[in-house]
C-alpha positions as CSV (number, residue, x, y, z in Angstrom):
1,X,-2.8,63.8,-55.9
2,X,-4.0,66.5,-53.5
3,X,-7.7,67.7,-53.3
4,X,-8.8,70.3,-52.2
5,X,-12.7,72.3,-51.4
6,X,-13.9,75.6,-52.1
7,X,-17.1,77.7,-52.3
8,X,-18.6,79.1,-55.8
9,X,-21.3,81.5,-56.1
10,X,-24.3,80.5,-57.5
11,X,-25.9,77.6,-54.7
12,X,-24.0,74.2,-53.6
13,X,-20.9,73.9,-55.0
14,X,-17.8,71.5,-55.2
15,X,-14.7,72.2,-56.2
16,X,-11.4,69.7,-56.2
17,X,-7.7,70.8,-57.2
18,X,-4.2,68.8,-57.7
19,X,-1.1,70.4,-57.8
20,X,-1.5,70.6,-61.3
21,X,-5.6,71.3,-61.8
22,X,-8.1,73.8,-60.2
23,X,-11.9,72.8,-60.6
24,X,-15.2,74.3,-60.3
25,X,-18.7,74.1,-60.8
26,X,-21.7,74.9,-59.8
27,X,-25.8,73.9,-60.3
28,X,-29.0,74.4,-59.9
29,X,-31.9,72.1,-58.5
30,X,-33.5,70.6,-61.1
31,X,-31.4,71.1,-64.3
32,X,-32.1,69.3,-68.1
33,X,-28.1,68.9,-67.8
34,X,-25.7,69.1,-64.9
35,X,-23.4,72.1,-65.5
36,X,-20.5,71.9,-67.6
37,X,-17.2,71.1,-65.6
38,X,-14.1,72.9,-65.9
39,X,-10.5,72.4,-65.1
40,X,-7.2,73.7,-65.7
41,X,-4.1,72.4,-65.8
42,X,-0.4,72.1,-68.0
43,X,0.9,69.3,-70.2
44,X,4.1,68.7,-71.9
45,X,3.6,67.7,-75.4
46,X,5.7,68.1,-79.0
47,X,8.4,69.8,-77.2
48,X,6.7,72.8,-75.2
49,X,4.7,73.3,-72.2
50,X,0.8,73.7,-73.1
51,X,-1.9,75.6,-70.5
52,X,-5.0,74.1,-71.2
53,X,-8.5,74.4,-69.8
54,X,-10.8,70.8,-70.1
55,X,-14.7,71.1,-70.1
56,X,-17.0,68.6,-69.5
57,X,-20.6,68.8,-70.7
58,X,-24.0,67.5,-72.4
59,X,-25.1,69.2,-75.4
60,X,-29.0,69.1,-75.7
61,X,-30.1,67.8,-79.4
62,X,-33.9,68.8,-80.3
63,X,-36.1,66.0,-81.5
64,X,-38.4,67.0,-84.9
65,X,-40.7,69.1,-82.5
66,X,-37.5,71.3,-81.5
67,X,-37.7,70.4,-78.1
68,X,-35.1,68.8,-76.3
69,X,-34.9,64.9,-76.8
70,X,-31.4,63.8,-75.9
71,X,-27.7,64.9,-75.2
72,X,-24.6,64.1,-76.1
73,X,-21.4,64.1,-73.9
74,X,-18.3,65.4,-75.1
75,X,-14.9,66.2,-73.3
76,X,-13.3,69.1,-74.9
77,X,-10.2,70.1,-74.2
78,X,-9.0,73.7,-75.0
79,X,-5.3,75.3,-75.4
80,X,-5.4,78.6,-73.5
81,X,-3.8,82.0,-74.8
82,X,-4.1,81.0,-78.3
83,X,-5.9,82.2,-81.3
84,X,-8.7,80.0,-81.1
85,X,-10.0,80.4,-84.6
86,X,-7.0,79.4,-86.0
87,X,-6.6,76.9,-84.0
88,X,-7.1,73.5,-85.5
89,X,-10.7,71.6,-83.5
90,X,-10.4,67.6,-82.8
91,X,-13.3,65.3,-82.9
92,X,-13.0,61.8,-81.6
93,X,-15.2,58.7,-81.6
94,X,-14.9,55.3,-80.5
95,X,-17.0,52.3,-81.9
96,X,-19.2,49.5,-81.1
97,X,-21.5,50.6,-82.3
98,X,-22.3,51.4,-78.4
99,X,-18.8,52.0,-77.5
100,X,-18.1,55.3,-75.1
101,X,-15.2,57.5,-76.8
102,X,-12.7,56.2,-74.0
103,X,-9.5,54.4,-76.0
104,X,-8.9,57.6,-77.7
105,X,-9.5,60.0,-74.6
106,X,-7.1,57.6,-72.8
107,X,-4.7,57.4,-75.4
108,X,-4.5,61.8,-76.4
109,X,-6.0,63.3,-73.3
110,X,-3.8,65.1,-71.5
111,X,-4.1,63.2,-68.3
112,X,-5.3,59.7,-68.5
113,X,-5.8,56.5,-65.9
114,X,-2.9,54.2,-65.5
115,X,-1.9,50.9,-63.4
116,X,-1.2,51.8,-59.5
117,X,1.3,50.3,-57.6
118,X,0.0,47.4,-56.4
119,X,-4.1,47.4,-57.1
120,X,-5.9,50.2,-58.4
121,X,-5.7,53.3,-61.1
122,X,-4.0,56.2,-61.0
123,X,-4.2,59.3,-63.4
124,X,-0.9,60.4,-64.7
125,X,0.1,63.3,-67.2
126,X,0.1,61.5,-70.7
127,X,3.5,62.6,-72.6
128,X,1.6,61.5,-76.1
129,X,-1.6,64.2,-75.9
130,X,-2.0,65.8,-79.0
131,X,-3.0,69.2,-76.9
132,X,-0.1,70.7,-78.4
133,X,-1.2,70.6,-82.0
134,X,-5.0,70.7,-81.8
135,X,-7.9,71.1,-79.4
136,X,-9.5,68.2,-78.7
137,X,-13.0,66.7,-78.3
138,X,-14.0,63.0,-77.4
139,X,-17.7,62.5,-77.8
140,X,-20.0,60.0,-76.9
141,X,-23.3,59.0,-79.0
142,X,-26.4,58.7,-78.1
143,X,-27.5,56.9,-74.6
144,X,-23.3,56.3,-74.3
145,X,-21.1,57.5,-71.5
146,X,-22.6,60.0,-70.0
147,X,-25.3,61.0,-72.9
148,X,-28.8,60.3,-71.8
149,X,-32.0,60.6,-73.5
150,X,-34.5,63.1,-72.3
151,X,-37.9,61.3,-73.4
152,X,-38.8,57.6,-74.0
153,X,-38.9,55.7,-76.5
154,X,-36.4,57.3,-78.6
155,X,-33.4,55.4,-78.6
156,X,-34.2,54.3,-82.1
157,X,-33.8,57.9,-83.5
158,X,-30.2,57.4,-82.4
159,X,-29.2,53.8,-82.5
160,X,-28.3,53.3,-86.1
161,X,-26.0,54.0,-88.7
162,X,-28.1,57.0,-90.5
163,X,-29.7,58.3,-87.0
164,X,-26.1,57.9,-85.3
165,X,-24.7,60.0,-88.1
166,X,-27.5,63.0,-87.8
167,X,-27.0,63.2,-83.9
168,X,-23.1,63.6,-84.3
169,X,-23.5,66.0,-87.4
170,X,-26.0,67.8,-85.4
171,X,-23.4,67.7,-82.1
172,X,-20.8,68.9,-84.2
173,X,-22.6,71.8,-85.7
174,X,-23.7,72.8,-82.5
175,X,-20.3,72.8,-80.7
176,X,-18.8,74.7,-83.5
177,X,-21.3,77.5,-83.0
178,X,-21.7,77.5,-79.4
179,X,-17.8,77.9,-78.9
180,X,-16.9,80.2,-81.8
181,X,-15.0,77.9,-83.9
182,X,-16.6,77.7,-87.4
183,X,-13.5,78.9,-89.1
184,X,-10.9,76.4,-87.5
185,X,-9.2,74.0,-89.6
186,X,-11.4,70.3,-88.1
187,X,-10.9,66.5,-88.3
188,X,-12.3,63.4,-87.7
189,X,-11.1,60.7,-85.8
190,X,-12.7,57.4,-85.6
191,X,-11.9,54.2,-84.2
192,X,-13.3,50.5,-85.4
193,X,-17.3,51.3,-86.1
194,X,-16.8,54.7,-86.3
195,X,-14.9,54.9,-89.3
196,X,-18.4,53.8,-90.7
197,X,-19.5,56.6,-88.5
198,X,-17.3,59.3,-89.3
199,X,-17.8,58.7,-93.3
200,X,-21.8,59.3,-92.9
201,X,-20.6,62.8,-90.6
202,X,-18.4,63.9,-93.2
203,X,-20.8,63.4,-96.0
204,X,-23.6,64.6,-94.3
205,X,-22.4,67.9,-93.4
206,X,-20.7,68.5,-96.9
207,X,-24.4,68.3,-97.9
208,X,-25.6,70.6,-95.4
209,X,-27.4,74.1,-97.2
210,X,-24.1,76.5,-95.3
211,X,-21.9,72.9,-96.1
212,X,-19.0,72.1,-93.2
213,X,-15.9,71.0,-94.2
214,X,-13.3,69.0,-92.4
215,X,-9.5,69.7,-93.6
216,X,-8.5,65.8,-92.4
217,X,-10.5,62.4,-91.3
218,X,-8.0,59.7,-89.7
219,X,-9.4,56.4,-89.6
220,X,-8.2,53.8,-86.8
221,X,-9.1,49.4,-87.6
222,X,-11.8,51.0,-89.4
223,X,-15.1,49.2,-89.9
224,X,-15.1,50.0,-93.6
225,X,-19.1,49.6,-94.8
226,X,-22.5,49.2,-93.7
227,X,-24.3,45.9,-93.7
228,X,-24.5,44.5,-97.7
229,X,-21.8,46.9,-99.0
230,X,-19.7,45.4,-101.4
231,X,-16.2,44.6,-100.5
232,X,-13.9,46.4,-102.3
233,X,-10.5,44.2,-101.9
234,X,-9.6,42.0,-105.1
235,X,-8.9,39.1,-102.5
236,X,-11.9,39.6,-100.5
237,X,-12.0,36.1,-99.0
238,X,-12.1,36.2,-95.0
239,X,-8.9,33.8,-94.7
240,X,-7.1,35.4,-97.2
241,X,-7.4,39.2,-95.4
242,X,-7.0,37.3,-91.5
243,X,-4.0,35.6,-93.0
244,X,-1.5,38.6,-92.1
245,X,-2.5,39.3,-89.0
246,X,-2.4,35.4,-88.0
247,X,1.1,35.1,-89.3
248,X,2.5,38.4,-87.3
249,X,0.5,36.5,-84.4
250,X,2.4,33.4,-84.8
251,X,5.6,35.0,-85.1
252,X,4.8,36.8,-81.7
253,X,4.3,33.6,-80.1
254,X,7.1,31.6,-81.6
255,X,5.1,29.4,-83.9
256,X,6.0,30.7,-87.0
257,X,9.0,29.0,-89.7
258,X,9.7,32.4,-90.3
259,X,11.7,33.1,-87.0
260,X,13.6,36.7,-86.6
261,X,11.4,38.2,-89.0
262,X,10.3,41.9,-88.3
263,X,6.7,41.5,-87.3
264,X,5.2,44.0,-90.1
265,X,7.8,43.1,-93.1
266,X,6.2,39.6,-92.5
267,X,2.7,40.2,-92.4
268,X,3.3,42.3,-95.6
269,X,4.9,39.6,-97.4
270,X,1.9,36.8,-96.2
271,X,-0.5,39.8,-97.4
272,X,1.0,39.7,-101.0
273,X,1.1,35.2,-100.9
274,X,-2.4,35.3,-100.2
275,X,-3.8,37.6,-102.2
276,X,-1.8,35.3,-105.0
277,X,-1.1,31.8,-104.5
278,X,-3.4,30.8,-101.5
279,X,-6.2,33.2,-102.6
280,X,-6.3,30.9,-105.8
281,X,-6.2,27.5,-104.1
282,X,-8.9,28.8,-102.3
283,X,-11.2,29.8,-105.2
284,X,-10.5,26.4,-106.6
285,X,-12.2,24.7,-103.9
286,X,-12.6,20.9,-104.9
287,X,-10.7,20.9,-107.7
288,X,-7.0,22.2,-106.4
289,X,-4.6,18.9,-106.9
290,X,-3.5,17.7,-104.1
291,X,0.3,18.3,-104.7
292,X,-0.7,22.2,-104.7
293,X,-3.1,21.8,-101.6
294,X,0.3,20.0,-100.1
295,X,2.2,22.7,-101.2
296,X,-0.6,25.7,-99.9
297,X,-0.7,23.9,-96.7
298,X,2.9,24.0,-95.9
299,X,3.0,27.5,-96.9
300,X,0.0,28.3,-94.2
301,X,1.9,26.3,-91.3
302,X,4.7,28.2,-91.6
303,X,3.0,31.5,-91.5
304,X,0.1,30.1,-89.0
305,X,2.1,27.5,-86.4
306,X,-0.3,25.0,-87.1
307,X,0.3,21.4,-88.2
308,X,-0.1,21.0,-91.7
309,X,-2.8,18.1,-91.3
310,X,-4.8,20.4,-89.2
311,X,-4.8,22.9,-92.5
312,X,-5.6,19.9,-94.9
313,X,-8.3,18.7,-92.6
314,X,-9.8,22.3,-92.8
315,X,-9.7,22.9,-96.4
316,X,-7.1,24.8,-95.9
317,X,-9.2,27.3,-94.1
318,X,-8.4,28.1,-90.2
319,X,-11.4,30.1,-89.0
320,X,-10.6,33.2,-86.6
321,X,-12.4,31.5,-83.8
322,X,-10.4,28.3,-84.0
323,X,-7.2,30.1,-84.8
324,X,-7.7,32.0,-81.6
325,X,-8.1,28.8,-79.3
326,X,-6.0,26.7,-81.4
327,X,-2.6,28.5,-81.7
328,X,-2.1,28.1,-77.9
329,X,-4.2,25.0,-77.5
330,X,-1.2,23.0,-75.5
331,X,-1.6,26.0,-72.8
332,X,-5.2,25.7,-72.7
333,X,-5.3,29.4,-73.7
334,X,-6.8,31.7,-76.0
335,X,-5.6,34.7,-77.5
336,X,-7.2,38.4,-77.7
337,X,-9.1,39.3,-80.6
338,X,-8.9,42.8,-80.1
339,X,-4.7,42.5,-79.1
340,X,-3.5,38.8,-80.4
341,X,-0.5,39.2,-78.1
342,X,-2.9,38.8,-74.5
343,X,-3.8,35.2,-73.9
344,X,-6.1,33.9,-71.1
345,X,-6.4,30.2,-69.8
346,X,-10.0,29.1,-71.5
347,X,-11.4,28.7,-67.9
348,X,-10.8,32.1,-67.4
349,X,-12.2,33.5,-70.9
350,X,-15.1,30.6,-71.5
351,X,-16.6,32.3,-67.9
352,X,-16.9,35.9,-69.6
353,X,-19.7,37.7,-71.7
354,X,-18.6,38.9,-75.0
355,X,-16.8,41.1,-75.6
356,X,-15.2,40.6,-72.0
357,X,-13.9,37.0,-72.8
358,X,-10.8,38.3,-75.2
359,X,-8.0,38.4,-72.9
360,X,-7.3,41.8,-74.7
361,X,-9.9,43.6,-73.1
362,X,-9.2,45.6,-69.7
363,X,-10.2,42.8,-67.1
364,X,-6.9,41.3,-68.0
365,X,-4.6,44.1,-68.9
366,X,-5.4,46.4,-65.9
367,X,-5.4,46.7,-62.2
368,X,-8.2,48.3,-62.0
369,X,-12.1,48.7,-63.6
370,X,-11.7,51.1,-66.2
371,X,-15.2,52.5,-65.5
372,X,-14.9,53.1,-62.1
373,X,-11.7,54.6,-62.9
374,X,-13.3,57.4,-65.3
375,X,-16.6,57.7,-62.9
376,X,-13.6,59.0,-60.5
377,X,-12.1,61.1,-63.2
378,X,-15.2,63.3,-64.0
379,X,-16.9,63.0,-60.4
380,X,-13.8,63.7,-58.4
381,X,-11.6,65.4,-60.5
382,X,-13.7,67.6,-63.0
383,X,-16.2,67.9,-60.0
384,X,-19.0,66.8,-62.7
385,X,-22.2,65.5,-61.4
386,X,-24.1,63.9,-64.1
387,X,-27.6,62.6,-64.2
388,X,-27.2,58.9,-64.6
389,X,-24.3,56.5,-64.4
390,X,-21.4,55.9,-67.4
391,X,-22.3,53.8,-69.9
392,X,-19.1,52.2,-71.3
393,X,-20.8,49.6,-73.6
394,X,-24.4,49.6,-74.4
395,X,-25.2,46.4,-75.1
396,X,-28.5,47.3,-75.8
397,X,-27.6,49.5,-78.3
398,X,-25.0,46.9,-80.5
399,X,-28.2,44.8,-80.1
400,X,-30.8,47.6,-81.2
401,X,-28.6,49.1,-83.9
402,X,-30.4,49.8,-87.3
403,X,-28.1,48.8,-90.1
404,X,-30.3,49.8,-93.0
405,X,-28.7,52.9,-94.7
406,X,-31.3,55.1,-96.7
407,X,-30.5,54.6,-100.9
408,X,-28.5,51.2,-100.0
409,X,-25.0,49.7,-98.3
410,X,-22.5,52.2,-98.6
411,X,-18.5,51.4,-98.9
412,X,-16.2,53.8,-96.9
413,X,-13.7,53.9,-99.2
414,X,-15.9,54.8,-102.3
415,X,-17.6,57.8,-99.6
416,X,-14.1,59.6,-99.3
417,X,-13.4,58.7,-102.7
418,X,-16.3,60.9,-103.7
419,X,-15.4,63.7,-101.0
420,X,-12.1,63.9,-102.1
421,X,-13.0,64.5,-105.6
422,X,-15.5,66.9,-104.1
423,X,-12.6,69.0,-101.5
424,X,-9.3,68.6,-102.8
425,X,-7.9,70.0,-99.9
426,X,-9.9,66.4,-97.9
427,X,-6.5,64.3,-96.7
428,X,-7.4,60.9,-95.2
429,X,-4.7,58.6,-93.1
430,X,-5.6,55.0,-92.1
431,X,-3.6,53.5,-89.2
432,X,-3.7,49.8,-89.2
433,X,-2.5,47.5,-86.4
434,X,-1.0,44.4,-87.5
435,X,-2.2,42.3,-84.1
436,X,-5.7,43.4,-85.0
437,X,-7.8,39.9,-85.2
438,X,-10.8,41.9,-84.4
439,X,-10.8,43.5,-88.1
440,X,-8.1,42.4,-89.3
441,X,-5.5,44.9,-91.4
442,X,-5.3,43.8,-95.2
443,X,-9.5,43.9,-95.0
444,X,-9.5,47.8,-94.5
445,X,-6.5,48.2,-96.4
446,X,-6.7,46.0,-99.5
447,X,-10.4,48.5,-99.6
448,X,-9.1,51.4,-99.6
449,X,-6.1,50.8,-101.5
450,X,-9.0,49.2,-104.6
451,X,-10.6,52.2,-103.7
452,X,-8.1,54.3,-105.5
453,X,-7.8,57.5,-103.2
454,X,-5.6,60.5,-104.7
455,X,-2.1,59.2,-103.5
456,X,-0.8,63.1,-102.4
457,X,-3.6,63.2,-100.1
458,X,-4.5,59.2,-98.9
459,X,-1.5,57.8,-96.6
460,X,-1.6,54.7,-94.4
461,X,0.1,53.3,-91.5
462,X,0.7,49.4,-90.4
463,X,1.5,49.5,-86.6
464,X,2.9,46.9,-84.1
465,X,-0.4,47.0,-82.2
466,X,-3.7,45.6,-81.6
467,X,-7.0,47.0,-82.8
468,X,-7.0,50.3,-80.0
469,X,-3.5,51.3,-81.4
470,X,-3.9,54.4,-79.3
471,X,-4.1,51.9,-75.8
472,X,-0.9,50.0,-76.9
473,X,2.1,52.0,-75.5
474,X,4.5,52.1,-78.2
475,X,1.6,52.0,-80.9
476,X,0.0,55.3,-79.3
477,X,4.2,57.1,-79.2
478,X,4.1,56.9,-82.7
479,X,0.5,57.3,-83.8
480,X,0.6,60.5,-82.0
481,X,3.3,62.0,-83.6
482,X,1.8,60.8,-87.1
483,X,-1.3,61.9,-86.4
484,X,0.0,65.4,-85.1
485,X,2.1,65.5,-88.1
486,X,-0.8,65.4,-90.1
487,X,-2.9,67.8,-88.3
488,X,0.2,70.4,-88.5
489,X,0.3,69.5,-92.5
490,X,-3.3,71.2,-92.8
């Protein structure tokens, strides 16, 4: 990748350019926020070559007084020579809570970071960006990436499921006004916690006074309620919605009975035997005969690949945390949560902090420190010079988060219910991956599906991925072209 240097108007300035980019920017001393970052550059996506021009940038959010009190960080990337106002607008969050919006910008951006040679990143033109079919914008909340509050003391206004949902509904107000684009077809993308997060958004700003309304919300491993919600799911026993999930697990590692099975048609047919037969041995407890406890157990091996005394010893109930350690115990391994196909040796894992001791997580599946490798990204590439350093995980905010919702828990399911009754024009998709042990699939699914959502406009998706479906690369090739399909359906 060549770089080269070049002078702006306007004071000290930095500017870097590939073969395929040209970058500028430009700033004063003392600025609330650096300037915004621009480059340019092509991508190949949905058949046809796309200009497109990428900014990145903090937008200021006033505190009650109106004066600043905090920004958010967003990368928006624009198609050029297009009718913006028609065009369809993007936004994109990651979890955690306290989770940057990286996955997804690594997974739909046009360019993205990849394994070098050897050691070390590399960024490489991503041939599943969704550029072609919408503009796009990855945000991160409040103290996250790159967005930094301006006074202290008021992190709690912005760590917690109501105050996280007022910043981004305030973000996404603002960003819709500063750049023209009220009357664009939007959509919501969230990831894990932020399909909690992209429910409140949505209902919030249908409530606004001028309301704003989003044609499409795609949800990704969705967290799907705040703390106390009821769970919706008719079998909402943990076991009975991990069970799935373990069994395409087992298969993957060759424990299962059920050998040459395809890895989704099997986790679909354990989905429908425990939500019957082991989901009643379970609610029997003490009193299941022991012929059927025989019989359930021998049923759970085969799907699990683990002894049948084990299961009778357990009351028939493997925990995740077990089933992770267990399945590969004769290795002395553990498996990912987030991605059940990684493993690690437990000396390896056992010698990590949380979340860092899954083997799914990127110390084990890249060459390289992911954060580093986006520092690079918007420092040396975009030519951005930000105030602070990149916070990909905020402990400190999963820690701090307020869970308390004002007027009670609320299910996910039972919010778009009630916007799609409200806009029936809303569609929602749920994409599910069927290695997912972090939230496993049948929990978010079984929801949704008891949730009743009008069938023309609620679709859903079981994948042969992990939790970050969009980081997995044959999960994110077709994800991409179902979620571009459903943003060209709008």
């Amino acid at each position: 990748m060549k770089l080269t240097r070049r002078a702006l108007t306007g004071g000290l300035t930095l500017g870097l350019a590939t073969t395929s980019l040209a970058v500028g920017r430009a700033w004063s001393a003392e600025p609330l926020t650096p300037e915004p970052a621009v480059i340019r550059g092509e991508a190949k996506a949905g058949g046809r070559t796309v200009a497109y021009r990428a900014v990145a940038a903090e937008t200021v959010l006033p505190g009650p007084d109106g004066a600043p009190e905090a920004t958010l960080f967003s990368t928006a990337y624009f198609a050029e020579g297009e009718d913006a106002a028609a065009r369809p607008v993007t936004f994109f969050f990651n979890g955690g809570p306290g989770a940057a919006t990286i996955d997804l910008r690594e997974g739909l951006a046009p360019v993205h970071t990849r394994n070098a040679a050897g050691r070390g990143f590399r960024l490489a033109d991503n041939p599943d960006t969704l550029i072609d079919a919408s503009d796009l914008v990855f945000v991160d909340p409040g103290g996250i990436g790159y967005s930094r509050f301006l006074k202290p003391g008021v992190a709690a206004r912005y760590w917690g499921v109501d105050e996280d949902a007022r910043a981004v509904a305030d973000f996404i107000a603002i960003w819709l006004k500063a750049n023209g684009r009220e009357a664009s077809p939007k959509y919501l993308v969230g990831e894990s916690y932020a399909g909690i997060r992209v429910g409140m958004v949505a209902e919030r700003m249908a409530r606004l006074p001028e309301p704003v309304r989003f044609d499409g919300v795609v949800l990704v491993s969705p967290s799907t309620g705040t703390r106390g919600a009821k769970d919706l799911a008719a079998a909402a026993d943990p076991a009975v919605r991990a069970l799935p999930s373990q069994a395409a697990t087992a298969l993957y590692y060759g424990k299962s009975a059920h050998a040459g099975a395809e890895p989704a048609v099997l986790a679909e047919a354990a989905r429908g035997w425990a939500e019957g037969d082991y989901a009643r041995a379970l609610a029997k407890g003490e009193t299941i005969s022991p012929a059927l406890s025989a019989k359930v157990a021998r049923e759970l091996s085969g799907y699990l690949g683990l002894p049948e005394a084990q299961i009778l010893a357990a009351d028939l109930r493997i925990p995740m945390d077990r089933f992770i350690r267990e399945l590969l115990a004769e290795r002395e391994a553990r498996i990912g949560l987030s991605d059940a196909r990684a493993h690690a040796p437990y000396f390896v894992t056992d010698a990590q902090r949380p979340p860092y001791d899954d083997p799914s997580t990127s110390p084990y599946t890249l060459t390289y420190n992911l954060t580093e490798a986006v520092e690079h990204l918007y420092r040396q590439v975009f030519g951005y010079r930000p105030l602070g350093p990149y916070v990909r995980l905020s402990y400190e905010a999963n820690g701090g988060w307020n869970h308390e919702v004002e007027g009670g828990p609320r299910a996910m399911p039972l919010v778009f219910k009630e916007l799609m009754a409200a806009d029936p024009d809303l569609r929602v998709s749920l994409m599910l991956g069927c290695y997912d042990l972090n939230i496993p699939y049948a929990g978010p699914l079984n929801e949704y599906l008891a949730a009743d959502l009008p069938s023309d406009r609620f679709a859903h998706r079981l994948f042969e991925a992990g939790h970050s479906i969009f980081s997995d690369p044959v999960g994110r090739r077709q994800a991409s072209a179902d979620l571009r399909t459903f943003v060209q359906a709008g």
